[in-house]
N, C-alpha and C positions, 0 to 999 in steps of 0.2 A: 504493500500500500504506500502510496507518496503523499504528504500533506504538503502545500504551499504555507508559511503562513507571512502574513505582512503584521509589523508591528510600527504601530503609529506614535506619532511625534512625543506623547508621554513617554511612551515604551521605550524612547532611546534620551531620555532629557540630561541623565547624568548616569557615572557610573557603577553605579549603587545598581539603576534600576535596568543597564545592559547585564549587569551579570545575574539578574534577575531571570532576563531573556534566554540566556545560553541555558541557565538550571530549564526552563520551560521548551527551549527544542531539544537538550538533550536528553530530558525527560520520557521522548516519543522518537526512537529510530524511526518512523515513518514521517519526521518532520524534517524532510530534506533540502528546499529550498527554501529562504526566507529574502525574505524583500522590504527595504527598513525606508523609513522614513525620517525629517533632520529630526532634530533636539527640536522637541518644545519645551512647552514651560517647567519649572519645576517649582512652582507655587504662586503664592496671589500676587500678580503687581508684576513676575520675571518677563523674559522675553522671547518671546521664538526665532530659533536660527535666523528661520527663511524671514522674518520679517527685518533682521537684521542686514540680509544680503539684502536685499531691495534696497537700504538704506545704501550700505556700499556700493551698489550699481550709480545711485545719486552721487556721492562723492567721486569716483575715478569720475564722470565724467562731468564733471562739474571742476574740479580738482586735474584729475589726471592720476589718481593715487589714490589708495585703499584709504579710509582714516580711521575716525575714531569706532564707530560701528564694526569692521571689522577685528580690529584689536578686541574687542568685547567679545566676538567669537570667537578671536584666538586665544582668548583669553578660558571659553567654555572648553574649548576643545584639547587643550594642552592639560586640564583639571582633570576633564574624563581621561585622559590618555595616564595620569598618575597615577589617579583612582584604583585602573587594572591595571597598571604594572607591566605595560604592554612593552616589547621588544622594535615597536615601530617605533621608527624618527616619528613623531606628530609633529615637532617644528617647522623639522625639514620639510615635511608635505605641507603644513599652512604655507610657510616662506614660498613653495614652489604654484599653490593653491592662489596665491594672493597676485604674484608675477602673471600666472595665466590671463586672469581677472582683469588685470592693469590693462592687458596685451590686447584680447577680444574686444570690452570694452562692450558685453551684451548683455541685456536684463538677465533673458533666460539661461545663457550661460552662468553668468552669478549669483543667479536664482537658486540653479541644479547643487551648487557646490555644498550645499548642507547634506542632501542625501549623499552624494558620493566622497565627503569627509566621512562622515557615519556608517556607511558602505567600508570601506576600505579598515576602519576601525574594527566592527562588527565579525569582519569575515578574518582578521588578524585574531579575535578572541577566541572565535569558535575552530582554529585553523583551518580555512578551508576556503576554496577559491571565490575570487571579486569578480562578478561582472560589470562591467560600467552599463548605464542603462544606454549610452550613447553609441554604444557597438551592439548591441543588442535589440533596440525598440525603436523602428522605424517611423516618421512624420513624411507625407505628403501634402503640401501645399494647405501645412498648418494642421492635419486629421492623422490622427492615427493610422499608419497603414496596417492594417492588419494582417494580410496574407504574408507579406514580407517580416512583418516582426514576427509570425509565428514560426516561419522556415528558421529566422535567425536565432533566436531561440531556443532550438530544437537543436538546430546545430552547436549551439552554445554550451546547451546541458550534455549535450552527448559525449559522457565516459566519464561524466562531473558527480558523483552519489551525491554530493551536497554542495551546495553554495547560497553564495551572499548575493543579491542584486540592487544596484541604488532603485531606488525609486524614483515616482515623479518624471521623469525627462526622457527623452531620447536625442535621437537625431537626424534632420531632414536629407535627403538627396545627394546636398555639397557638405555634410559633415559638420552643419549648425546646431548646435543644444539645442533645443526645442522641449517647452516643460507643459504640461496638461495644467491646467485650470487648477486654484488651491486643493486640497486632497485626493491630487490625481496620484498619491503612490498607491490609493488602494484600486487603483484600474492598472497601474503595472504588477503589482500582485496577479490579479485575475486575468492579465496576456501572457505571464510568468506558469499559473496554473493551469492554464490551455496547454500550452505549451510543453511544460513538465505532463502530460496527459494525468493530472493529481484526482482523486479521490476524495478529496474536500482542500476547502481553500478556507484556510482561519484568517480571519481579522481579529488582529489582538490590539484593543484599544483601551480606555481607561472607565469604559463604563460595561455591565454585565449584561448588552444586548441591547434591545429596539425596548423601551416602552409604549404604553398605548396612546401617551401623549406629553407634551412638553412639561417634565419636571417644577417648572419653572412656576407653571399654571396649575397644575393641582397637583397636589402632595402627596408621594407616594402611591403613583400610577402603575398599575397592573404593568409586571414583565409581558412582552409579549414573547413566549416560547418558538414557535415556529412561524414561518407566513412564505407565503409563494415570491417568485422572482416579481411578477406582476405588482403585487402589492408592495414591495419592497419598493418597486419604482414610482411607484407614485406616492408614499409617503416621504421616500428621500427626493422626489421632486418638489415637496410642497414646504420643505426645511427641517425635516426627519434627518440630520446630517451623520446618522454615526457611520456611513456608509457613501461614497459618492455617489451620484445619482447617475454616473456612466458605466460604474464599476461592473454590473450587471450584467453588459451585454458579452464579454469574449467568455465566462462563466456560464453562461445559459445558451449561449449555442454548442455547448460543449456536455453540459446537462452537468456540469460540478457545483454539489450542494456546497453552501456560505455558511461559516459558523460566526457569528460576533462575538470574542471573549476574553475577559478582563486581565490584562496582566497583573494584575495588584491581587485578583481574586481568582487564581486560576483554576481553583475546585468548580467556581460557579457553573452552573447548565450553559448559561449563553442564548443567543437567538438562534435558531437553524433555518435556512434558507432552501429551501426545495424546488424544485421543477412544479408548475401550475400541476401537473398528468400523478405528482406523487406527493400532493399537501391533501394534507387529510384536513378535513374543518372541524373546527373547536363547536362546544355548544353555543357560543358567542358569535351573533352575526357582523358581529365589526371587529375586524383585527386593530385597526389605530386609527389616530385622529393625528393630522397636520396641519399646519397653515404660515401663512405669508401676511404680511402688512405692505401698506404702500401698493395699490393697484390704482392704474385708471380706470374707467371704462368711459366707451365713445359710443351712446347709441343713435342711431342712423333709423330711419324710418320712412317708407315711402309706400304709397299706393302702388298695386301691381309691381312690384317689386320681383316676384317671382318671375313676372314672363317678359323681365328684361335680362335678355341673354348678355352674359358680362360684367353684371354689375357688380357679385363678389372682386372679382377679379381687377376691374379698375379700381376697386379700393383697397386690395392689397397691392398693386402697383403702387399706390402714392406710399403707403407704411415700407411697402422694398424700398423705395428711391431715398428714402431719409434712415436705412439702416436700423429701421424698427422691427423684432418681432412680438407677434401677440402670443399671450398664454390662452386664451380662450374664444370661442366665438360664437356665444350663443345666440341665435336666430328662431324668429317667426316669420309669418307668410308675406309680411311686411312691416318686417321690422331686423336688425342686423344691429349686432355688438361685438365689440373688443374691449379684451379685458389686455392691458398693457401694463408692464413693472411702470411706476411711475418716475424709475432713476433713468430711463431711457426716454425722457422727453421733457429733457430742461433745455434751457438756452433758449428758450424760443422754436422747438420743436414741435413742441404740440399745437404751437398757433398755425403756422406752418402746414401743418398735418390738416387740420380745419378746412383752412382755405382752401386748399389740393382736393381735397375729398368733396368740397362745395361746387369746386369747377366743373369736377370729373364727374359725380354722380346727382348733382342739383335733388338733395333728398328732400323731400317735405319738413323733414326736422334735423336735427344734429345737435345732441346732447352732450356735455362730459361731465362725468361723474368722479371725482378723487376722493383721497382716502380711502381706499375698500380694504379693508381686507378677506383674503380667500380661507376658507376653510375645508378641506379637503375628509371627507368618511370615507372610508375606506375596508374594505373586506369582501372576502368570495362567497360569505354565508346570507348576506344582502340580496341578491339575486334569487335564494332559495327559502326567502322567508317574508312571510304575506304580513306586510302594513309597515314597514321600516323606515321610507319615506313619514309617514305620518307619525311616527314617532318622534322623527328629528325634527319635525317642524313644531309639533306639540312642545317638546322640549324646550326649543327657541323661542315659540310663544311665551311659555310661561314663565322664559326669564327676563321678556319684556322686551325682545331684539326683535328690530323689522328686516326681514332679508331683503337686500339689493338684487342678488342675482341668482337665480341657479342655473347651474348646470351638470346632468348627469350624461357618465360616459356610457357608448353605446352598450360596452360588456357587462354594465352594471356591477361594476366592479365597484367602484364610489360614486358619491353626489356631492357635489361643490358647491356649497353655498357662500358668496360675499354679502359682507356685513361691513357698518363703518368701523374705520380704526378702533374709534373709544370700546366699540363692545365686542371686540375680539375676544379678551381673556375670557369674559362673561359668556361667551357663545358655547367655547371650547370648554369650560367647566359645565353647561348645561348637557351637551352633551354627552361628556364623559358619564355623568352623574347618571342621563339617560338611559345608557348600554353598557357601563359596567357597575354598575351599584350592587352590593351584596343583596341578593333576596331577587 
């Protein structure tokens, strides 16, 4: 059996809690590749690698020279490197680390260098071989390639029983660092686990799985134990983050179950992630609850609306032409909405967006609606249970919140409803209270 696993930015912060890591893969002969992510925090107020490198990306070019932001890393990384008592230069590779950095003078390359510091560290403790994610995980005009990163890969691990891989980054065509979006290492984990043909793929992070909803909002929320690839997507699309929201795809066409689990609590159960064809459903017709703040929506209204051929269409051309995309677009016979993050229409965009849309489609109305926030139910037991709509709405009735919008996906998989900002938490405590209450 081969386990992948990746361990996130807690899991490598200092080196207290790396050797924490090695006790935890070498615990599991079948945990043969691991895939690490930089240093984050190691308490209230510290600071993450990577937010650190962004800051040195500012200084060389600004400066022309690493400054004070990177000394602070050099400063974490020479600690960890005392901490284990490790046989590497750590100097010599910052010193050589910092020259590069000076030299390329690229975000993303001095973005990358927190994984593959902590990479080359990581695979020094456990002895055992480094891959750079840069020789390894291939970008095409900015996207993952994925047929190629998987041949490369494959060819990487082959004759390799165990290794280290950076996360986060690769490299495009001409040999540019190229880094995925913030917690893209746990989507080189799962091209890593494709790839190693693995048998589960753990994400070892700092909390014990998916709960049914934000912590934050009500207090001590049901673990959720299992849930499908499906659902995993659309709660980590709606700010469900313990898992990136891309992570999913080279995993599930490959059919390798996700475990989420705690390094600080490594006995814990975890979340386990399944193929839709192999989730069995809980008594509970909602697996979780998510949600977003800060939405637009733009509704658009016109008579015979339907049997004008084109009309979708010339109004998503004006939102293409200003590099807007929408998260929703709920529609009647005459009547059409976009639900848009509202951080993608400042500067005078959305006014802009207005007039466009008034030239092109001269609608009878044109509304916008800010502040929304989305709230995302979620679960595959909803579809197979009579009145479940009416309960979320009862729910939200009687906490006194008017819904803005719904929209339900075809699969009935969930139902989205926006609400304004202010009764966000109020929504999400209604419904929780709704679908998981004792009794």
């Amino acid at each position: 059996m081969i386990k992948v696993c990746k361990f996130g930015g807690t899991s490598m912060a200092d080196g207290m809690t790396m050797l924490r890591v090695k006790e935890i893969v070498e615990r599991d002969p079948a945990r043969r590749y691991v895939v690490v992510s930089a240093p984050g925090k190691r308490y209230s107020g510290d600071y993450k690698v990577t937010d650190l490198l962004y800051e040195t990306d500012r200084d060389v070019k600004e400066g022309g020279h690493v400054g004070e932001a990177y000394a602070k890393i050099a400063d974490r990384f020479r600690s960890i490197g005392k901490e284990l008592g490790l046989s590497l230069d750590v100097s010599a590779l910052l010193e050589e680390t910092a020259r590069a950095i000076e030299k390329r003078r690229s975000r993303d390359f001095t973005a990358s260098r927190g994984e593959y510091l902590t990479g080359r560290i990581m695979a020094e403790l456990l002895g055992v071989p480094f891959l750079d994610g840069a020789e390894v995980i291939r970008f095409r005009q900015g996207r993952l390639a994925e047929e190629e990163t998987d041949r490369l890969l494959r060819a990487a691990l082959k004759g390799k029983p165990r290794a280290v891989v950076a996360g986060f980054y690769g490299a495009d065509e001409e040999g540019n660092v190229v880094t995925f979006s913030r917690g893209g290492s746990d989507v080189s984990g799962a091209v890593v686990a494709r790839a190693a043909g693995a048998e589960l793929y753990e994400n070892w992070t700092d909390v014990s799985g998916f709960l049914a909803c934000d912590p934050h909002i009500v207090a001590g929320p049901k673990q959720i134990k299992s849930l499908s690839y499906k659902e995993l997507r659309e709660l980590s699309y709606m700010g469900a983050n313990v898992l990136h929201s891309e992570a999913i795809f080279p995993v599930r066409e490959a059919g390798i179950p996700v475990r989420i689990l705690n390094t600080f609590r490594p006995e814990d159960e975890g979340t386990l992630i399944v193929p839709s064809a192999r989730y069995e459903y809980g008594d509970l017709p909602v697996t979780g609850i998510a949600g977003k703040k800060d939405f637009t929506v733009v509704f658009l209204e016109k008579s015979l609306m339907n049997a004008e051929i084109g009309f979708a269409h010339k109004v998503l051309t004006v939102l293409r032409r200003h590099g807007v995309s929408f998260e929703h677009m709920p529609s009647g016979i005459d009547t059409m909405s976009f639900v848009i993050d509202s951080a993608e229409l400042g500067g005078g965009v959305l006014e802009e967006i207005e007039r466009e849309i008034e030239e092109a489609v001269s609608p009878d109305s044109l509304r916008v609606f800010g502040g929304i926030a989305l709230i995302a139910v979620v679960g595959h037991g909803m579809s197979s249970k009579v009145g479940i709509a009416a309960r979320l709405f009862s729910a939200i009735a009687r906490a006194g919140v008017n819904v803005r919008m719904i929209d339900q996906g075809s699969s009935e998989l969930n139902i989205i409803v926006g609400v304004e900002n202010e009764q966000y938490e109020r929504t999400v405590r209604a419904i929780y209270e709704e679908f998981f209450r004792e009794g």
